[in-house]
C-alpha positions in Angstrom: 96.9 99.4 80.5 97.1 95.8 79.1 93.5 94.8 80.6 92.3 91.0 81.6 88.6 90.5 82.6 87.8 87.3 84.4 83.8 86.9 84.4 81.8 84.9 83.4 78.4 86.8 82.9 78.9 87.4 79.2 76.7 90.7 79.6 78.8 92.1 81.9 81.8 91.1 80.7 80.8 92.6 77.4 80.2 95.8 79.2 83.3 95.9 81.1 85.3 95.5 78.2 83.3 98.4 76.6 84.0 100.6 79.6 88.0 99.9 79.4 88.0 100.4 75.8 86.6 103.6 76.4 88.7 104.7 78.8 91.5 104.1 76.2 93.1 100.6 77.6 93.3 97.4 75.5 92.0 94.3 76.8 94.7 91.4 76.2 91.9 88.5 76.9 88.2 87.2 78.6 88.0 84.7 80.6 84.9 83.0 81.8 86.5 80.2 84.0 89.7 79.5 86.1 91.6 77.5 83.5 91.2 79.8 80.5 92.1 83.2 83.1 94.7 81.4 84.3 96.4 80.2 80.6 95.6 84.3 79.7 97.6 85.1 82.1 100.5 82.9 80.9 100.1 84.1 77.6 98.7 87.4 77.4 100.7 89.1 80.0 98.1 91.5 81.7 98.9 94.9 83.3 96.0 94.5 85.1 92.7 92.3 86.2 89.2 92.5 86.8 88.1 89.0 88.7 84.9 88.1 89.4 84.8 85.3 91.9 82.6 83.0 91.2 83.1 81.8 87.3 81.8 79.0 85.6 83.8 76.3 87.0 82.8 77.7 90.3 84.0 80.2 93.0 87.3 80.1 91.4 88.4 83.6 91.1 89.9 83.9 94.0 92.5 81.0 92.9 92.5 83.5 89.9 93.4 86.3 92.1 96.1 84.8 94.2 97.9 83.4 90.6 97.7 87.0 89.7 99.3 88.7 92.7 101.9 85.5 93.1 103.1 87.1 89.4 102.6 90.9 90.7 99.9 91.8 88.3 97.3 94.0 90.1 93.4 92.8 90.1 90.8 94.0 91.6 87.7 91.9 92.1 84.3 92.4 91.4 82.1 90.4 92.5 78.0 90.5 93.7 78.9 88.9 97.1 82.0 91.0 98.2 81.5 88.6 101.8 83.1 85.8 99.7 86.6 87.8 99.2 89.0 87.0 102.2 90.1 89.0 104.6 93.5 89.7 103.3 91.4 90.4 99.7 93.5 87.5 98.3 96.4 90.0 97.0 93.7 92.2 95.3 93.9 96.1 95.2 90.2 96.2 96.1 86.7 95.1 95.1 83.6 96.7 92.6 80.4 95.1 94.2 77.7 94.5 91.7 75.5 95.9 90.7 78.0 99.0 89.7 76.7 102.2 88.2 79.0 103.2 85.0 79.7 106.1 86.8 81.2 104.1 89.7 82.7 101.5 87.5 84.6 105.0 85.4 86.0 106.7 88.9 87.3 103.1 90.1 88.7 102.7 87.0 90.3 106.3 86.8 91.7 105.2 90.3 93.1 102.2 89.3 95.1 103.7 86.3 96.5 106.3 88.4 97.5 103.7 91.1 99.2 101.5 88.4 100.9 104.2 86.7 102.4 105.2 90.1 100.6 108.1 90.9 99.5 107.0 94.3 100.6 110.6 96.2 97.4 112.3 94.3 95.0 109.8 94.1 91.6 109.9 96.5 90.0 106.4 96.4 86.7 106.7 95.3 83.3 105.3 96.8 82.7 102.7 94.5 85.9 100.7 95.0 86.1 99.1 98.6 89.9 99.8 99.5 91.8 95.9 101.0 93.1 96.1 103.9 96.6 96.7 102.5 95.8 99.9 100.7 93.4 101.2 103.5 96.6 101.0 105.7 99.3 102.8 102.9 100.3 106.3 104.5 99.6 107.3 100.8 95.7 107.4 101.1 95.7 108.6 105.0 93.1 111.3 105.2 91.9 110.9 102.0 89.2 107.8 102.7 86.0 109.7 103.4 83.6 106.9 103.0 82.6 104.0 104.4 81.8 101.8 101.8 85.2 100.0 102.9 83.7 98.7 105.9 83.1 95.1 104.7 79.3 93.8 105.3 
């Protein structure tokens, strides 16, 4: 996957990118405020997001987020304060809360890739990415939410 991360944490960002990169994807950009993720997106043409939602130009991402699903690119967010995300998550596929474990950050990830290459039917959402509404209610994922980490706080 094409990958854009939208934080502005530089730490994190730096280990998020080394995480993707890992995982085998290429990251097409870093933004660290609204204005630069949203030009990225213009111009580097993502297969997929991570958002945090509050950036340096304040709690912006979820502008971010909604530019990103008006153009059908899948995001998720992550964010330390998952109570700011909307109800309708904005468009987004899900959340990461911070702090993440590696390990959590690698089975959401592994997730993600399998939901974006279309391999919804044998995917199990794991515990570290809380499900939106929208995919907590697709028939594809029906039995296979054992957690309740999607219960939001």
């Amino acid at each position: 996957m094409k990958v854009l991360i939208v934080e502005d944490e530089v730490l994190l960002a730096m280990e998020l990118e080394s995480e993707i990169e890992a995982a085998g994807h290429e990251i097409v950009g870093m933004a660290a405020d609204s204005k630069e993720a949203l030009s990225l997106i213009d111009g580097a043409d993502p297969e997929f997001a991570f958002v945090d939602i509050h950036l340096l130009d304040g709690p912006t991402g979820i502008t971010v987020g909604q530019s990103l699903s008006l153009r059908g690119i899948p995001y998720v967010f992550v964010s330390g304060n998952v109570k700011r995300i909307p109800e309708d998550f904005a468009g987004a596929l899900g959340a990461i809360e911070k702090p993440y474990t590696m390990n959590g950050l690698q089975n959401a990830l592994s997730f993600i890739e399998g939901y974006v290459g279309g391999r919804k039917a044998e995917l199990t959402p794991p515990p570290s990415l809380l499900l939106s509404p929208a995919l907590m209610s697709d028939p594809s994922f029906s039995g296979k939410i054992a957690h309740t980490s999607m219960d939001r706080p």
